[in-house]
C-alpha positions as CSV (number, residue, x, y, z in Angstrom):
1,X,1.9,220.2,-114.2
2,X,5.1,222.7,-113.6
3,X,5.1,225.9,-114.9
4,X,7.1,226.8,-118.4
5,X,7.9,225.0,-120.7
6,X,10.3,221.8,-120.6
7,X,13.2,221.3,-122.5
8,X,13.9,218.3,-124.3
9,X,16.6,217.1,-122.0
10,X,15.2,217.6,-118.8
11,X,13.9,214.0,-118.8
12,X,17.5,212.9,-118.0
13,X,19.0,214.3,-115.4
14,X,22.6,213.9,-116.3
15,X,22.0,215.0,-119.4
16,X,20.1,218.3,-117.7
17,X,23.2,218.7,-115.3
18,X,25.6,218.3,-118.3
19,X,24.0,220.8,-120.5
20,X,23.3,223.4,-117.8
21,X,27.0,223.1,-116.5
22,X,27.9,223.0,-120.3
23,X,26.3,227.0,-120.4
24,X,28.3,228.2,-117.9
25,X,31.6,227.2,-119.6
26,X,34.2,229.2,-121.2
27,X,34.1,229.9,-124.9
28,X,37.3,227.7,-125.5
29,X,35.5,224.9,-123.1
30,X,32.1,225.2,-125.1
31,X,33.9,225.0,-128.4
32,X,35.7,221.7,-127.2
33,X,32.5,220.5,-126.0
34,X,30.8,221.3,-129.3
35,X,33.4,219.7,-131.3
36,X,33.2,216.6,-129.0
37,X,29.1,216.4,-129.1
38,X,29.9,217.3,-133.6
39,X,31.7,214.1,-133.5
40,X,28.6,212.2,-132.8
41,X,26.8,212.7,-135.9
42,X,28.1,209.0,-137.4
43,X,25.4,207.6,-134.8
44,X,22.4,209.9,-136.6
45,X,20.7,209.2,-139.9
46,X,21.5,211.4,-142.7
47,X,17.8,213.0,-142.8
48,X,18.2,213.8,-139.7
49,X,21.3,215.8,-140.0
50,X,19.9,217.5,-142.9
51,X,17.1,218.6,-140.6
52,X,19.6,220.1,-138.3
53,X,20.8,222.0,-140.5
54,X,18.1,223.5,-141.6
55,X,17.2,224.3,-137.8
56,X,20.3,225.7,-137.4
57,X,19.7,228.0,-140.5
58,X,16.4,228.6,-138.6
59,X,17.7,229.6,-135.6
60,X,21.2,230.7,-135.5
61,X,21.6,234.1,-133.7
62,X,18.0,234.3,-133.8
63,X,17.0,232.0,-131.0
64,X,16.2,232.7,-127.4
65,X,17.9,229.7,-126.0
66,X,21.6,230.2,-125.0
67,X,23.5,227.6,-127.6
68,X,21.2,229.7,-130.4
69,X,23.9,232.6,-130.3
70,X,26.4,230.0,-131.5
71,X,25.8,228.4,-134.5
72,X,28.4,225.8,-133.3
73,X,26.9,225.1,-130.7
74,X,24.1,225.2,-131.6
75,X,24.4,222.5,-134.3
76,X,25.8,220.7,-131.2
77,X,23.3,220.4,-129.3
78,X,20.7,219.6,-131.9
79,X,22.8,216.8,-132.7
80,X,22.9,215.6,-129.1
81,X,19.1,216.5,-129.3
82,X,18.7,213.4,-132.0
83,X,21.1,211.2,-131.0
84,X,20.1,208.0,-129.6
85,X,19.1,208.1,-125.7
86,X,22.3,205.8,-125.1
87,X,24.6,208.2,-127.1
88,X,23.2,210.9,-125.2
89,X,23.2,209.3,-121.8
90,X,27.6,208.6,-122.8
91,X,28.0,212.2,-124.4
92,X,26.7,213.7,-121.4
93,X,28.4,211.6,-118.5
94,X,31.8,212.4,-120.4
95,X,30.6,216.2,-120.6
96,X,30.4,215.9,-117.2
97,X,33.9,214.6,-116.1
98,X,35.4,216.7,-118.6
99,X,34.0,219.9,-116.9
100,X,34.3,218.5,-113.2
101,X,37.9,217.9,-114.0
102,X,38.6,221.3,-116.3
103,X,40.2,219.0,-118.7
104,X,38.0,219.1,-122.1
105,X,41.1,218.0,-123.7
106,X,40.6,214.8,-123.1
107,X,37.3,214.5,-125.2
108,X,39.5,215.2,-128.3
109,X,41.5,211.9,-127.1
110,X,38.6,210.3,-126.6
111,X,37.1,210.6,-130.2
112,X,40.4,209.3,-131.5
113,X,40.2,205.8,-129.8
């Protein structure tokens, strides 16, 4: 077995490459990013988003991971934590070509359609 712990996403490796390249963004681009991932919740159960937020209550600013500084965010990515594999497989892919093509404008067009 590897050393440290693993994180929940680093069983998909595009969703690992999207939420590593996701922490190195700007504040602006990690707020777009956050609002895009937000707009997922429809495809989560309500328990579960009542869960979230009672993680995010948990851990916001207290955390050691780096989206735990941002309670955003951190909703975010707990959101994108218990999203469907599929949803998170799509969120991440268009992460992805959002940040490769500094355009994270085009998620808020996206959620639109």
């Amino acid at each position: 077995m590897t050393s440290g712990f693993k994180r929940w996403y680093d069983n998909d490796p595009i969703l690992k490459e999207a939420l590593e390249l996701l922490q190195l963004q700007t504040d602006d681009n990690k707020t777009a990013a956050a609002d895009f991932i937000i707009s997922l919740q429809e495809q989560v159960a309500q328990d579960v988003i009542e869960r979230i937020y009672e993680i995010t209550k948990k851990y916001s600013e207290k955390g050691n991971r780096w989206y735990d500084k941002d309670p955003v965010m951190l909703k975010a990515i707990e959101l994108l934590r218990a999203a469907p594999a599929k949803t998170q497989r799509v969120a991440a892919l268009k992460l992805l070509l959002a940040m490769e093509n500094n355009d994270m404008e085009s998620l808020e067009s996206e959620d639109n359609e």
